[in-house]
Backbone as ProteinMPNN parsed JSONL, in Angstrom:
{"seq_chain_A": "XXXXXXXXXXXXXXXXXXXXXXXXXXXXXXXXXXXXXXXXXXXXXXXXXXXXXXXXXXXXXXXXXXXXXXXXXXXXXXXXXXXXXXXXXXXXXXXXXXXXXXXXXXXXXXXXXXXXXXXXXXXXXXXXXXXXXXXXXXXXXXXXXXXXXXXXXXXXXXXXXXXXXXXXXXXXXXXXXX", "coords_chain_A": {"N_chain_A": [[-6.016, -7.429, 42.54], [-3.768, -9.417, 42.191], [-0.313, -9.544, 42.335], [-0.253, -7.349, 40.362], [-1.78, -5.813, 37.263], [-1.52, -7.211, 33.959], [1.029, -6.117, 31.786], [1.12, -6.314, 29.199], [-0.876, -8.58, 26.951], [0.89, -10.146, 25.144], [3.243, -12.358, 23.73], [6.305, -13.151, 24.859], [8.696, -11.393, 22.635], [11.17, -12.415, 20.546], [13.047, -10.379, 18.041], [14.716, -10.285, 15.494], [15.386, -8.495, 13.219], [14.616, -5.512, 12.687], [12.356, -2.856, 10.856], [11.302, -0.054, 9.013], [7.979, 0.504, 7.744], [5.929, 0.336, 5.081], [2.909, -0.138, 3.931], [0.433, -2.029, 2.234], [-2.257, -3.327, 2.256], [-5.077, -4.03, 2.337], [-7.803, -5.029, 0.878], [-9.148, -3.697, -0.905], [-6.956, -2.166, -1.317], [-7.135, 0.812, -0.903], [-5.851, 2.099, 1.895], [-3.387, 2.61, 3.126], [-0.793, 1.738, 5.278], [1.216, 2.688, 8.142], [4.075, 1.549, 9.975], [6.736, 2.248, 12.194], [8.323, 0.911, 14.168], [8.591, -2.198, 12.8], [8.494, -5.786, 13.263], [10.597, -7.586, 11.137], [11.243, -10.362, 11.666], [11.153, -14.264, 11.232], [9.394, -17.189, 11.629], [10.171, -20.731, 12.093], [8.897, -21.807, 10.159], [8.462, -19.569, 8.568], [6.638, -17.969, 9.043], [5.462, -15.187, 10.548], [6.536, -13.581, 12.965], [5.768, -11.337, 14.936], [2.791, -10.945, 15.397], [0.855, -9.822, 16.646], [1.286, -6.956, 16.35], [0.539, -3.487, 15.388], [-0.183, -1.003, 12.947], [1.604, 2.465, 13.449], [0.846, 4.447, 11.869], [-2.058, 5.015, 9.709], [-3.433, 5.27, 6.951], [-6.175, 6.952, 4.636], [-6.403, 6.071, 0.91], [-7.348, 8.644, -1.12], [-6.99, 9.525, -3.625], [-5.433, 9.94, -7.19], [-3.393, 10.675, -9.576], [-1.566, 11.791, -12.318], [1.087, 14.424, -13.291], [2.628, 16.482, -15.162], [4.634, 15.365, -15.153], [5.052, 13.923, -12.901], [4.088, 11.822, -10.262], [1.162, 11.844, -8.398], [-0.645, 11.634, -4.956], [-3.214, 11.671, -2.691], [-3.751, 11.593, 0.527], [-5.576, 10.829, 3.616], [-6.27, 11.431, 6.862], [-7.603, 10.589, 9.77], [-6.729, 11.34, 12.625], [-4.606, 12.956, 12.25], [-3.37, 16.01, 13.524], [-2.737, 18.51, 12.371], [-2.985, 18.291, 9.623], [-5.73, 17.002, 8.298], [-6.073, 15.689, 5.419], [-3.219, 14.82, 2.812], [-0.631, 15.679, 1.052], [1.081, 13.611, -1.689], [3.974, 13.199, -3.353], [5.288, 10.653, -5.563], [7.519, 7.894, -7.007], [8.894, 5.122, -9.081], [11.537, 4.038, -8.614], [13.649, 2.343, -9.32], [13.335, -0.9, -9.932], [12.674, -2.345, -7.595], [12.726, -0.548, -6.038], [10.992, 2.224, -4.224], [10.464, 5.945, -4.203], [8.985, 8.251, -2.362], [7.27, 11.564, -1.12], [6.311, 13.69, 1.341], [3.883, 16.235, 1.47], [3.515, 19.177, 3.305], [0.797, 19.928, 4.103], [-2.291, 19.902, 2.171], [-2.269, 20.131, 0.136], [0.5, 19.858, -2.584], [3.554, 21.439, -3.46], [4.547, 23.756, -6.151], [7.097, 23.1, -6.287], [7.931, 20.736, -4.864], [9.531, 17.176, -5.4], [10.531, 14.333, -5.417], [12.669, 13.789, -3.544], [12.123, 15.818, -1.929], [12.294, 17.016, 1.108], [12.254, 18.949, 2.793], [10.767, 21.871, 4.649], [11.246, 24.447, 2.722], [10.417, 23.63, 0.046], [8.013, 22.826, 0.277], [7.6, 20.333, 1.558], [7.183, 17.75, 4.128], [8.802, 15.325, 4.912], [10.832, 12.962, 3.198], [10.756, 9.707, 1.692], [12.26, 6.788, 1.285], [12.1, 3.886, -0.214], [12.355, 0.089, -0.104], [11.01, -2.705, -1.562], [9.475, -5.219, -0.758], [8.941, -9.015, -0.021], [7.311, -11.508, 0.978], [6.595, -15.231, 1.541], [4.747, -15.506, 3.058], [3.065, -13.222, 2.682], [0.601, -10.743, 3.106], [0.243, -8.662, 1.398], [-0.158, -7.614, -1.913], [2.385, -6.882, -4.159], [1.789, -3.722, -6.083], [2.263, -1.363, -8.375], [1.099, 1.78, -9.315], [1.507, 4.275, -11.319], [-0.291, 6.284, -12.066], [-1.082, 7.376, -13.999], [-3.059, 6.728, -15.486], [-5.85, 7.166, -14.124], [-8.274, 6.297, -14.612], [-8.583, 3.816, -15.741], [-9.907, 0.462, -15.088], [-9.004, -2.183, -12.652], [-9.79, -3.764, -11.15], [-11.014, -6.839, -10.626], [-13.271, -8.289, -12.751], [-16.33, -10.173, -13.957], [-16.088, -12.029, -16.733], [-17.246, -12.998, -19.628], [-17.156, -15.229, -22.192], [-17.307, -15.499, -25.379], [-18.701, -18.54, -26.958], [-19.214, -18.854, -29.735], [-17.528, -18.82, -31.444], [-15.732, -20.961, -31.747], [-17.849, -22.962, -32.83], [-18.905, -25.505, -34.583], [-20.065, -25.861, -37.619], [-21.091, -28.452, -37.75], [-21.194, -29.833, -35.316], [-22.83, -28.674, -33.084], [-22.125, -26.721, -29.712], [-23.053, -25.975, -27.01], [-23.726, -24.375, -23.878], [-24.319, -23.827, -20.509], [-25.116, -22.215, -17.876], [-25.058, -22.672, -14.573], [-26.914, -20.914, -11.698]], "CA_chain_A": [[-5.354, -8.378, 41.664], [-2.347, -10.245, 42.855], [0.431, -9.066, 41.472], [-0.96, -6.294, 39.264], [-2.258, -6.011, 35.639], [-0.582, -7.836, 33.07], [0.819, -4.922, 30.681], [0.37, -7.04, 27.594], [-0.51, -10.244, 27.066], [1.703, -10.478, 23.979], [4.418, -13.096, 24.156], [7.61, -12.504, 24.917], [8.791, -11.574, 20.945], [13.246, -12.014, 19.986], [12.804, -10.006, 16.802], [16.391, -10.453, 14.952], [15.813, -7.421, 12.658], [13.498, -4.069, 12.881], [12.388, -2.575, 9.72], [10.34, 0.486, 9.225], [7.411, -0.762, 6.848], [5.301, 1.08, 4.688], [2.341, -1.33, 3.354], [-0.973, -1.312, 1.496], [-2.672, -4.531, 2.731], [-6.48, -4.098, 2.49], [-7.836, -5.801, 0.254], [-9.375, -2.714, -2.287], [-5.426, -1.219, -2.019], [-7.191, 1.908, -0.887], [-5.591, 2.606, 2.935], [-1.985, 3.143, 3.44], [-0.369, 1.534, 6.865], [2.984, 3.025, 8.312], [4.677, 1.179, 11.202], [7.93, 3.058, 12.122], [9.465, -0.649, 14.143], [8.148, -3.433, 12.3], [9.607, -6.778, 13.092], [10.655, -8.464, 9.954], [11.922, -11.726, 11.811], [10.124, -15.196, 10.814], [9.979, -18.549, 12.759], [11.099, -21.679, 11.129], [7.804, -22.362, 9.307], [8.227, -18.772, 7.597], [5.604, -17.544, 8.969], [6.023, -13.561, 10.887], [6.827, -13.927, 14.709], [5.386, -10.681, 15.566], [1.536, -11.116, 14.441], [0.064, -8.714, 17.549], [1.623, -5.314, 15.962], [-0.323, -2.841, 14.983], [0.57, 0.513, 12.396], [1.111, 3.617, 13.716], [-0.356, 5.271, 11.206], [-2.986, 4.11, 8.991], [-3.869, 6.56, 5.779], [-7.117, 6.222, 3.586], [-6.045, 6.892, -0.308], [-8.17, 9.29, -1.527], [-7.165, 10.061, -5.234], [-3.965, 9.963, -7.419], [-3.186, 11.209, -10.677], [0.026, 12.117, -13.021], [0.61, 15.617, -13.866], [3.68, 17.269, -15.236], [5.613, 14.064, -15.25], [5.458, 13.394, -11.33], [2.887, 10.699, -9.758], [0.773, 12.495, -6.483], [-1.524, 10.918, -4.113], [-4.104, 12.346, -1.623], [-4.53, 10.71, 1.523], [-6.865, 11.166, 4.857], [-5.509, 10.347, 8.634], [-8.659, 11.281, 10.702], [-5.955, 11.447, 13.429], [-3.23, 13.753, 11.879], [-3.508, 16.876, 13.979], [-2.336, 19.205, 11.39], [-3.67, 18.699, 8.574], [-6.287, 15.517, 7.911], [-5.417, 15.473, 4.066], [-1.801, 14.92, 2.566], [-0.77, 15.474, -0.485], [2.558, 12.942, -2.1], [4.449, 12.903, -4.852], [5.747, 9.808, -5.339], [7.801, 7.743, -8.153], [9.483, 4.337, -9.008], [13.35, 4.139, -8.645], [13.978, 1.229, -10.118], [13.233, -2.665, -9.948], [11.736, -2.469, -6.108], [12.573, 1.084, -4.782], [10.01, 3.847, -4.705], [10.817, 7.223, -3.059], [7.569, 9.573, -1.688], [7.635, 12.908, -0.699], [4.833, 14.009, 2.039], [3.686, 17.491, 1.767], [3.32, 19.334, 4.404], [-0.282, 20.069, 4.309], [-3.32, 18.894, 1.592], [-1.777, 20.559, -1.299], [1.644, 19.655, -2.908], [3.798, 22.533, -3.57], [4.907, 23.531, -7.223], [9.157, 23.04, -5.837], [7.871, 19.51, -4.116], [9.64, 16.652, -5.683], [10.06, 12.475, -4.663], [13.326, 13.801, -2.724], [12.007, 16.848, -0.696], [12.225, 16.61, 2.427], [12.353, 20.251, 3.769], [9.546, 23.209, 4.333], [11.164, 25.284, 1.817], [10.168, 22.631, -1.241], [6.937, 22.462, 1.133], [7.686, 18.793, 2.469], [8.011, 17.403, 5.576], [9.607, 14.361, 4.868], [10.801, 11.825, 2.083], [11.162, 8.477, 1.995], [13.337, 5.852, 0.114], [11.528, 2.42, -0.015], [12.563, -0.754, -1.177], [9.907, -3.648, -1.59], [10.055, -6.75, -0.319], [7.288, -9.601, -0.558], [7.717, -12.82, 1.606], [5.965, -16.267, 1.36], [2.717, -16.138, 3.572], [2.481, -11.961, 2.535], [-0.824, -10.569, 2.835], [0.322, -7.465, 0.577], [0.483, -8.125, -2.905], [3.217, -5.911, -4.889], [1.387, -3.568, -7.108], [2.605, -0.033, -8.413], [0.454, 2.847, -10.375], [2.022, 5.791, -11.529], [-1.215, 7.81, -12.021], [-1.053, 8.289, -16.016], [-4.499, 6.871, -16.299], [-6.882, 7.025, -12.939], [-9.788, 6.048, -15.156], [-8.259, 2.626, -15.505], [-10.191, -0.549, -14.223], [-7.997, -2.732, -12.181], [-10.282, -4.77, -10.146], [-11.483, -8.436, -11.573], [-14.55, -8.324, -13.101], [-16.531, -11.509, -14.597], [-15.228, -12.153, -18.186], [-18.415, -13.892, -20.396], [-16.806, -15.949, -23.416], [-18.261, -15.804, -26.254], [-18.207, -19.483, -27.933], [-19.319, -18.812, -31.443], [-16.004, -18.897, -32.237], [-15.514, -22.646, -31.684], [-19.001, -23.927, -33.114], [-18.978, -25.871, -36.156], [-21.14, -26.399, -38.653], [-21.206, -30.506, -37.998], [-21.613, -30.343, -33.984], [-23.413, -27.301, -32.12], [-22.278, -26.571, -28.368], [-23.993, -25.672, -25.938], [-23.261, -24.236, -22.697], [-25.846, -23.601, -19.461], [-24.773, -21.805, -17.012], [-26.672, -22.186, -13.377], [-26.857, -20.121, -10.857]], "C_chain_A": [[-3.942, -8.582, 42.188], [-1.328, -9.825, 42.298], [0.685, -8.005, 40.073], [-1.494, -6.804, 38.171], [-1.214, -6.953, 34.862], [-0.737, -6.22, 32.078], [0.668, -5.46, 29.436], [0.227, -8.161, 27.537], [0.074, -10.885, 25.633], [2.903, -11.788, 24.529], [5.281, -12.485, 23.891], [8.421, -12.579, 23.564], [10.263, -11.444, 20.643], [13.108, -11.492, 18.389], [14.54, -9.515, 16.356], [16.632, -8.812, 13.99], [14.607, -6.656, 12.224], [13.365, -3.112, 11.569], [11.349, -1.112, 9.793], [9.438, 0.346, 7.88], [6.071, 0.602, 6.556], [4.44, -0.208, 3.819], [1.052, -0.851, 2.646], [-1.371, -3.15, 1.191], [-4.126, -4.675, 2.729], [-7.048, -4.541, 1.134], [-8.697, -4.914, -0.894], [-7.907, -1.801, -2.459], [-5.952, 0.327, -1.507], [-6.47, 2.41, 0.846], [-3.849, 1.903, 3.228], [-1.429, 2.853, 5.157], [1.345, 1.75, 7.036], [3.383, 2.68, 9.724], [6.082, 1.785, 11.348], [8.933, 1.54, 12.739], [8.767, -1.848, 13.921], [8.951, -4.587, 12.37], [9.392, -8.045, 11.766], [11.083, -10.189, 10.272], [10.643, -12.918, 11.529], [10.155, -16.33, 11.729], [10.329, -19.651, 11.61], [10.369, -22.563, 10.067], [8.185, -20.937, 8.16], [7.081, -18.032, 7.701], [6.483, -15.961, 10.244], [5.459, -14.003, 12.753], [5.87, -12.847, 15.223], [3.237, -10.29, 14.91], [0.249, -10.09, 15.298], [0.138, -7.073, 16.908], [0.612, -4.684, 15.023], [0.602, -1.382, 14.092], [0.272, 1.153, 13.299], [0.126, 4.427, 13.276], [-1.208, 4.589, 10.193], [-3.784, 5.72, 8.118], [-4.708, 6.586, 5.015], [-6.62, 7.233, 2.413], [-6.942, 7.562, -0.592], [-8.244, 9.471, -2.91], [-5.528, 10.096, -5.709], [-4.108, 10.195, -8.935], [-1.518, 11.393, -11.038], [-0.016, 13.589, -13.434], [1.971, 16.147, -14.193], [4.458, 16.264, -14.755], [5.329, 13.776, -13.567], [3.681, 13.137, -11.078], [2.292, 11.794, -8.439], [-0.299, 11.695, -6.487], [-1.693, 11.505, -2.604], [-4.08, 11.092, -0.904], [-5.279, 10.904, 2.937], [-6.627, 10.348, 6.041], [-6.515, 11.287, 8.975], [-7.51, 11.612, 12.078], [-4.891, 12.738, 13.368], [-4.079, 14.96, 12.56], [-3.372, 18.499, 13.071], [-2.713, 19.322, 10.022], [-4.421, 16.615, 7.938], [-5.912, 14.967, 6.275], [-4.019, 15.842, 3.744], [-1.586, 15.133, 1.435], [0.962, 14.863, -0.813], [2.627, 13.1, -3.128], [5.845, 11.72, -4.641], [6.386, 8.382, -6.928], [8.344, 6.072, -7.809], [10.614, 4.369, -9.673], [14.249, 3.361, -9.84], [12.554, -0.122, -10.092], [11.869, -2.699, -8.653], [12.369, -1.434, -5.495], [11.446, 1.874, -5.361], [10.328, 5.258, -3.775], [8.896, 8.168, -3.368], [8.575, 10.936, -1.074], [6.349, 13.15, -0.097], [4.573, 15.28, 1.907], [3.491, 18.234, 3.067], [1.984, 19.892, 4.823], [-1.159, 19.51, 2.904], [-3.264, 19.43, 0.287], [0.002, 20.64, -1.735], [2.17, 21.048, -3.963], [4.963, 22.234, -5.35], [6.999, 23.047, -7.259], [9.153, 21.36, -5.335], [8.554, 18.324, -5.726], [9.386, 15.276, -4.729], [11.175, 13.016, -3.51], [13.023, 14.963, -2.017], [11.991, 16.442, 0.494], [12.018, 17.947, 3.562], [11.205, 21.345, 3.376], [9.796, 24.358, 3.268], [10.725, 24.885, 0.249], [8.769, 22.389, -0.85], [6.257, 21.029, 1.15], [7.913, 18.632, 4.063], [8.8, 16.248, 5.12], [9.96, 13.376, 3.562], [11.065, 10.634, 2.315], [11.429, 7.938, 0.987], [13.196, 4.395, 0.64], [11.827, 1.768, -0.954], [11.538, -1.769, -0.548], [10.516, -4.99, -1.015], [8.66, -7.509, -0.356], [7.957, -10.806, -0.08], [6.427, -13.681, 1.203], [4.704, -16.318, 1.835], [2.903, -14.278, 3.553], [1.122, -11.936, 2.058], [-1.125, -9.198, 1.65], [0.854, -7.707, -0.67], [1.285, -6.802, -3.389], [2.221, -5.442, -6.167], [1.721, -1.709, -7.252], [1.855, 0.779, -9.501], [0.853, 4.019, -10.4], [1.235, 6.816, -11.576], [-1.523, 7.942, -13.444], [-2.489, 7.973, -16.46], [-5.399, 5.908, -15.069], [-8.032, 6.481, -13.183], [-9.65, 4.656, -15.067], [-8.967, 1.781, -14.473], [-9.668, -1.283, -13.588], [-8.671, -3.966, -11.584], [-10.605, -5.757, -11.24], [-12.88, -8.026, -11.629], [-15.712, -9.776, -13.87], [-16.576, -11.209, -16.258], [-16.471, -13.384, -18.917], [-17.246, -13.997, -22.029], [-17.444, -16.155, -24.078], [-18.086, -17.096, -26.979], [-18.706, -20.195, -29.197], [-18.538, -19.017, -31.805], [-15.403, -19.879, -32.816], [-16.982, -23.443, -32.478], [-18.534, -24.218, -34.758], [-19.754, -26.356, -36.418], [-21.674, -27.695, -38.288], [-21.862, -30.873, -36.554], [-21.665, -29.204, -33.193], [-22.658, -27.285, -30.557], [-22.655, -25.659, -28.184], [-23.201, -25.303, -24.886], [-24.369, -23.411, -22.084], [-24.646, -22.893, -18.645], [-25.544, -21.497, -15.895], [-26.09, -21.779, -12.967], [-27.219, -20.911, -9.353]], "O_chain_A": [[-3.191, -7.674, 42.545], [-1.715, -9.666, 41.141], [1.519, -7.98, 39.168], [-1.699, -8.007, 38.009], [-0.146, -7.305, 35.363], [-1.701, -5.522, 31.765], [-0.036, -4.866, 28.619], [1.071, -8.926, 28.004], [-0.295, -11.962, 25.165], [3.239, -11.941, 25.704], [5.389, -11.564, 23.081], [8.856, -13.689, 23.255], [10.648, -10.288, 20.47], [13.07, -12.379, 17.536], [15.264, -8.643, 16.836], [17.663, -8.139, 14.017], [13.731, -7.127, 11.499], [14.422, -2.569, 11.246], [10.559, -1.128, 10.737], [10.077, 0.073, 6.864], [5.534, 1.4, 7.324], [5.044, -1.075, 3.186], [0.679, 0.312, 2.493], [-0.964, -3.92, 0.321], [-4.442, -5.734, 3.271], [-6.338, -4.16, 0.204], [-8.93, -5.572, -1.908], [-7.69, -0.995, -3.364], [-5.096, 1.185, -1.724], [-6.782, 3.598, 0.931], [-3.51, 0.75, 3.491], [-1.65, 3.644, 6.074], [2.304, 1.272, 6.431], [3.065, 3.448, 10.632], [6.651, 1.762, 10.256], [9.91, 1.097, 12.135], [8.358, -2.502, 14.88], [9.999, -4.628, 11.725], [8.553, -8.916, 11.536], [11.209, -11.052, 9.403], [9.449, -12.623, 11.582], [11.015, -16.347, 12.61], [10.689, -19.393, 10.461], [10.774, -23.509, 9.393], [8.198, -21.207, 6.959], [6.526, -17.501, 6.739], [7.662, -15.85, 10.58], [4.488, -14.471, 13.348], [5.038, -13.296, 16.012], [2.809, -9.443, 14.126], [-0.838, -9.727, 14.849], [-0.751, -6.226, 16.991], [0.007, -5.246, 14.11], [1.667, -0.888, 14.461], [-0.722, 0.992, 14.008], [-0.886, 4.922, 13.771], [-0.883, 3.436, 9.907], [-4.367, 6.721, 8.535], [-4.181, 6.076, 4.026], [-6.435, 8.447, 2.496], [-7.919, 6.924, -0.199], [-9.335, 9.576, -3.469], [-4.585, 10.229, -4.929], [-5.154, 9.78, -9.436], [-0.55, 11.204, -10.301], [-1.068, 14.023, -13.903], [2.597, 16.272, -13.141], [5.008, 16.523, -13.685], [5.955, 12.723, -13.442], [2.647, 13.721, -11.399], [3.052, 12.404, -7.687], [-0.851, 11.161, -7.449], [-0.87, 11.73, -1.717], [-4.27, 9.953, -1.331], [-5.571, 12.062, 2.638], [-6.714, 9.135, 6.231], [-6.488, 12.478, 8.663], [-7.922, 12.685, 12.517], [-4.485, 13.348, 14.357], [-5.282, 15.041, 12.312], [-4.066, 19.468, 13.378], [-2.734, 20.38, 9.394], [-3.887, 15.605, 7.48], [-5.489, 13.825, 6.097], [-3.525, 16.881, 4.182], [-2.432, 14.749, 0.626], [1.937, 15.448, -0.342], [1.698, 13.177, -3.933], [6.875, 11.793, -3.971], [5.539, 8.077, -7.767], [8.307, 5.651, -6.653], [10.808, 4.614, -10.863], [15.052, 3.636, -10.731], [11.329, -0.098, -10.205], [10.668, -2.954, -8.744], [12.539, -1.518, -4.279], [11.099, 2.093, -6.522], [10.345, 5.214, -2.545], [8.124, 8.448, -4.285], [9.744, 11.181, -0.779], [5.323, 12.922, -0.737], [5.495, 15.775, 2.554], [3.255, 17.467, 4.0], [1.97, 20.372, 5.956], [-0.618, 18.5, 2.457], [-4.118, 19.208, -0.572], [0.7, 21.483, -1.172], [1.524, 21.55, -4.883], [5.683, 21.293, -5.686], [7.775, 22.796, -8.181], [10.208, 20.728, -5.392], [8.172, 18.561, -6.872], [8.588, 15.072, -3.815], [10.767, 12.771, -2.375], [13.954, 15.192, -1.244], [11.577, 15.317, 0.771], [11.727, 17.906, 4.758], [10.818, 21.638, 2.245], [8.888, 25.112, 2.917], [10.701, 25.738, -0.638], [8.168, 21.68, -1.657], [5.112, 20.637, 0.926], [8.61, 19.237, 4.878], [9.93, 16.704, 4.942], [8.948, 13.102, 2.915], [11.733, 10.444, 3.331], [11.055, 8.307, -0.126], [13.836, 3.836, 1.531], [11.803, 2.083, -2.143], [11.23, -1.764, 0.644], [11.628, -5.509, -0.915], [7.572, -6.99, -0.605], [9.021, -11.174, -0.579], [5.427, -13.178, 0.691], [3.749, -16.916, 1.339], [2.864, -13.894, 4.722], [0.558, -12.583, 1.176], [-2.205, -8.829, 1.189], [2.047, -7.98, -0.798], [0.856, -5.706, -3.028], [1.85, -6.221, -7.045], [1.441, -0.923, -6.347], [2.029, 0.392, -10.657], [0.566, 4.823, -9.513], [1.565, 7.971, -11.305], [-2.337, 8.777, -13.841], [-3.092, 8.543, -17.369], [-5.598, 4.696, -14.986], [-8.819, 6.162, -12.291], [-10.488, 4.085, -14.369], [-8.865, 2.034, -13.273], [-9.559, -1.74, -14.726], [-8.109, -5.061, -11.555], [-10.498, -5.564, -12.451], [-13.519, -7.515, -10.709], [-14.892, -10.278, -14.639], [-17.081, -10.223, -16.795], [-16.407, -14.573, -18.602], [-16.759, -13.073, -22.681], [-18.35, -16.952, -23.834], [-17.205, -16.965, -27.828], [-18.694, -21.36, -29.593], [-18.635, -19.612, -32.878], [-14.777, -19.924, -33.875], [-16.912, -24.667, -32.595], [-18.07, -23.535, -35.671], [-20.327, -27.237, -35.777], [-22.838, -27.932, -38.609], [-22.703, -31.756, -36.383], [-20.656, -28.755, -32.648], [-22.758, -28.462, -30.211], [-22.704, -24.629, -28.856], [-22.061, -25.761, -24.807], [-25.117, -22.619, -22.658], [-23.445, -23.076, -18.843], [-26.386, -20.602, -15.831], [-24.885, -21.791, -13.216], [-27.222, -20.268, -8.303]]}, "name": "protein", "num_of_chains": 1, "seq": "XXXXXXXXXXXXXXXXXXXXXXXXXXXXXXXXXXXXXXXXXXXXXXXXXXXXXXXXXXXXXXXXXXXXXXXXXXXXXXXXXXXXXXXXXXXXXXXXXXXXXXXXXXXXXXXXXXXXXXXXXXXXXXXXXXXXXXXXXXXXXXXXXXXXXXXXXXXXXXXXXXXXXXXXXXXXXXXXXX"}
């Protein structure tokens, strides 16, 4: 080959400002994507310049609950060398911050809060996220504290009952095909 390989065939990308980006983009909310340099820049439609990038990490949720006032959430990196399950505890700040706390293995330790960050609280790391939500986002904003896991969330089909509306004078009707 003439001139060697091509090392990517990405275009050449001017990304104005580098974000590190914590998302939840799949479309059941259950897998967790963490890019450490995400480029937040847009072009002049508004649409996201850098559309090749891929997460680093990529986390499937496993389970989440409330317990003793603080939110946790299991999650599963077939990759993580150390320990495939995580265990977080994780809260909302305000408005659009949330802070996490990662454990440092698949059980969250009774000292672990949202701000641990060190092996003696048995964390590795915390984080302090604020939200953001642009025009052509594929991640809708949605936050669960845990207080009630039983909770349905997804859309389900909604049958109307319309007895409600019939009167005496003029019956409706309604068919519904398939």
């Amino acid at each position: 080959i003439l001139g060697g390989v091509t090392l990517s065939p990405r275009p050449d990308i001017r990304c104005k400002q580098n974000i590190s980006d914590l998302s939840v983009c799949d479309t059941d909310q259950k897998a967790m994507a963490i890019d450490e340099n995400y480029c937040l820049s847009v072009d002049h439609l508004g649409r996201p310049v850098d559309i090749y990038h891929d997460p680093d990490y990529v986390m499937k949720c496993i389970g989440f609950w409330k317990e003793n006032l603080k939110s946790y959430l299991i999650t599963y990196d077939d990759l993580d060398p150390l320990s495939k399950y995580r265990c977080w505890v994780y809260q909302r700040a305000d408005l659009n911050r949330v802070l996490m706390s990662q454990a440092v293995g698949a059980f969250c330790h009774i000292k672990q809060d949202v701000t641990s960050s060190n092996f003696t609280e048995g964390a590795v790391v915390a984080l302090d996220m604020t939200e953001y939500e642009r025009e052509r986002d594929q991640c809708p904003m949605h936050f669960d504290d845990g207080s009630n896991p039983w909770l349905q969330t997804e859309s389900f089909i909604k049958i109307f009952d319309w007895d409600f509306f019939k009167s005496s004078t003029s019956p409706i009707k309604t068919t519904l095909q398939m």
